[in-house]
N, C-alpha and C positions, 0 to 999 in steps of 0.2 A: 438514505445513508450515503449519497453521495457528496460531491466535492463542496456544492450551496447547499443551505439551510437543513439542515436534517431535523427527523420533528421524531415525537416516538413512538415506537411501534406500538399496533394493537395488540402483538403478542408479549405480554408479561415476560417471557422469555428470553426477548432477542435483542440482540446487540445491546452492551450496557458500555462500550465504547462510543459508541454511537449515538449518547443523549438520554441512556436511561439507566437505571440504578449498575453499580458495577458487580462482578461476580463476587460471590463473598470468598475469601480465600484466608485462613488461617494463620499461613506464615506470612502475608501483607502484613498484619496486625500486628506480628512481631517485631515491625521494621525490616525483617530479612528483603534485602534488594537482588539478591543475586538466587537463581536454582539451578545450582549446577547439576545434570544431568547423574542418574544412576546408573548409567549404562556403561559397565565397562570397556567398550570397546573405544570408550573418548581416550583413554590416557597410551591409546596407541599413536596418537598423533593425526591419524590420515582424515584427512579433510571429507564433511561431509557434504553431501552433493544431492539435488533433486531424486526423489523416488522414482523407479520406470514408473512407466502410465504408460499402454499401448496408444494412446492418443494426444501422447505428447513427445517430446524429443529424449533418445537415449540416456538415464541418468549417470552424468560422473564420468562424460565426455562429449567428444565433438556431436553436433548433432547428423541426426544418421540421414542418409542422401533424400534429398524430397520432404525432411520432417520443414514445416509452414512454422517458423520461430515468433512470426506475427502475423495476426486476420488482417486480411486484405480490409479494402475499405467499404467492401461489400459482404463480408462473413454472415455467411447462412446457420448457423451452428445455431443460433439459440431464436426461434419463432416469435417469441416476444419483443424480443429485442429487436428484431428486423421487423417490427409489422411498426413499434416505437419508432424508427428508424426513419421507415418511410414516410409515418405521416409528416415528422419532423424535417424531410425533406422538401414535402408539398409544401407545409407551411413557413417553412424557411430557406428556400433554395441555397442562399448565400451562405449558409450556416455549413460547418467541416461535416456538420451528419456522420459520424462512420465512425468504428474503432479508432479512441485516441491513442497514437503510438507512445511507448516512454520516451525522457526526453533527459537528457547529459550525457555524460562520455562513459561509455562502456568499462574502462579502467579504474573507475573510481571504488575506495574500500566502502562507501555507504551506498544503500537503498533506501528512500523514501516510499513506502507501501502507502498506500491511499484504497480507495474502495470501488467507486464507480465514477467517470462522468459526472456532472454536474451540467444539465437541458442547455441552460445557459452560459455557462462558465468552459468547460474544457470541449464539450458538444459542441457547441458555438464556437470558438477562437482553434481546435482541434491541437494544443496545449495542456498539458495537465496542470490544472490547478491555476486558470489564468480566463477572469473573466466575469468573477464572480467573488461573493466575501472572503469564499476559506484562503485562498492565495496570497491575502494580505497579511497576516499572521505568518505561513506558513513560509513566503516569499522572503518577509520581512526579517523573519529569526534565521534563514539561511544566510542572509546578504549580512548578517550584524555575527556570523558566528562564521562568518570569510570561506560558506560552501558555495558562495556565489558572489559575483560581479555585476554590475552597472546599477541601472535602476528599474524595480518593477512598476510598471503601466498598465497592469492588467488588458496587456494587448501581446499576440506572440514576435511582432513586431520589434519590442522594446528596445532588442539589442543587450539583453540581458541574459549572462551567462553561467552554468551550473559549473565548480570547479571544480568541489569536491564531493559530490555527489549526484546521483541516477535517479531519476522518478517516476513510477508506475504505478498501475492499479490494477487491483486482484480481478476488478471485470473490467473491459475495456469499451463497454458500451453503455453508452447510457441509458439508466431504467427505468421504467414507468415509475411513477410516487415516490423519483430517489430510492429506491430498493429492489435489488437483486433479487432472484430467486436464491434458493440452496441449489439447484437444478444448474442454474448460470452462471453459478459460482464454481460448483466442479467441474462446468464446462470449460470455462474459461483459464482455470487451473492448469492447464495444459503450455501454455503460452508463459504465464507465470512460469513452469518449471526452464520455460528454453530463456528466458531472462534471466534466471537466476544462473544456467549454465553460461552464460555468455558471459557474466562477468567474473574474470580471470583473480581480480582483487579484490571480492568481498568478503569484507568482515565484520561488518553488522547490518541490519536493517531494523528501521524505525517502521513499527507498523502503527497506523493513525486509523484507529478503531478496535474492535474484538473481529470485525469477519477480516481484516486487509492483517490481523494476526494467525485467524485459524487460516484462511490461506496460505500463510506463509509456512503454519506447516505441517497443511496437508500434501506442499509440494516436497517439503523430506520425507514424505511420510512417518510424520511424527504424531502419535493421537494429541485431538486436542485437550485432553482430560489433563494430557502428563503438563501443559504449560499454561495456567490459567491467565487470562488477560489482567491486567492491574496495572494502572496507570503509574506510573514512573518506574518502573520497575525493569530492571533489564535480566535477561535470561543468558544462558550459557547453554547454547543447546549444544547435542551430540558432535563432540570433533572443533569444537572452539568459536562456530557463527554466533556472534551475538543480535539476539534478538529484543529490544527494547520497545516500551510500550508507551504510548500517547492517546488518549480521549482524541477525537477528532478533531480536526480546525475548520471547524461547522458554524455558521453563524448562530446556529439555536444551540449550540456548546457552550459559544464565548458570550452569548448573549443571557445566557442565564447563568454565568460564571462557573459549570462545571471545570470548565478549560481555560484560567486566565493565560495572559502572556508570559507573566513570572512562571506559571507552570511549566508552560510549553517551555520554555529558554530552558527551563530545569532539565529539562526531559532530554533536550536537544544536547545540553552542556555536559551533561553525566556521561552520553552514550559517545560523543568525541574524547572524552575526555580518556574513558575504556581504551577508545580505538586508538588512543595516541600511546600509551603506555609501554 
């Protein structure tokens, strides 16, 4: 389930952004593209903000003295990941090895949510999403939809830049067999919420899968029951963040046409189009 080739899971259940059947959802089928929240406190206006987490930064301000807004490049937090970590160290010294940081300007109204790492890809160049298939797609439709400048090389070198939009991932290390635990994922969630407070200007995010969506908001603390994943589909969560949905820009996505480019650009074009309004 990360950034290269994602293939599908043994469990019938998991991730159906990620390469395997999608959840079934009822109002998809009607065409309904928008679920605007039932929750009366939206039509108060006030902006919603990451959920507390005693192990993550204060939600819906500054973050509190000492709170770690990003894992060092050594984060011991998750055993798995750091044992992955180190072999991938031995065997690849030259390689970034370590939590990939996110990567554009803090200012920006879009999020690009992504999932893990990719071994070779963001692992390797220490870039998200540069290195490996999914970047080419993903690179491709920002640069042609003017959220980004120059050209991509699949090197972090390139001199290519993000303008209107920020880019992370709901786990910041890269996981064994491409997939996270649930365990690494609420770990990691933590981090996720101090990114989402940092950016002073956001009003949407594209999340590119179903776990880099329930990430996204379990850091509102929002259940995931209330917003099912469904690919093209954008959501209207609590207090006006929109949150829009894409199948992953996974080589075994685009390569078995779950996710053509036509989709993607659809996907990309509707949620600017929202934010531009």
């Amino acid at each position: 389930m990360t950034e290269e080739g994602l293939r599908p899971s043994p469990d019938p259940k998991a991730a159906p952004g990620e390469g395997l059947r999608p959840s079934p959802d009822p109002k998809a089928a009607s065409g309904e593209r928008l679920r605007p929240s039932p929750d009366p406190k939206a039509a108060s206006g006030e902006r919603l903000r990451p959920s507390p987490d005693p192990s993550g930064p204060r939600a819906g301000g500054p973050l509190e003295p000492g709170t770690v807004a990003a894992p060092g490049h050594d984060c011991p937090l998750c055993p798995r990941l750091v044992a992955y970590r180190e072999a991938n160290r031995a065997a690849n010294p030259a390689w970034h090895n370590g939590p990939v940081p996110s990567w554009g300007p803090r200012d920006a109204p879009l999020l690009v949510l992504g999932l893990a790492p990719g071994v070779r890809g963001a692992n390797r160049t220490g870039r998200p999403f540069t290195g490996d298939y999914a970047g080419r797609l993903l690179y491709g439709t920002l640069l042609k939809f003017g959220q980004a400048r120059g050209q991509f090389l699949e090197d972090p070198n390139d001199g290519m830049e993000l303008t209107g939009c920020r880019i992370a991932n709901a786990v910041r290390c890269v996981p064994p067999g491409n997939l996270p635990t649930p365990a690494e994922i609420r770990t990691c969630n933590g981090f996720l919420k101090a990114e989402l407070a940092a950016m002073p200007r956001l009003r949407g995010v594209l999340a590119l899968g179903t776990v880099a969506h329930n990430a996204l908001l379990r850091a509102y603390g929002i259940p995931a029951a209330r917003f099912a994943f469904a690919h093209g589909t954008i959501h209207a969560l609590p207090h006006g963040l929109l949150l829009a949905d894409s199948y992953h820009v996974s080589r075994y996505n685009t390569s078995t046409k779950r996710l053509t480019p036509e989709m993607f650009e659809a996907a990309v074009s509707a949620l600017l189009a929202r934010l531009a309004a």
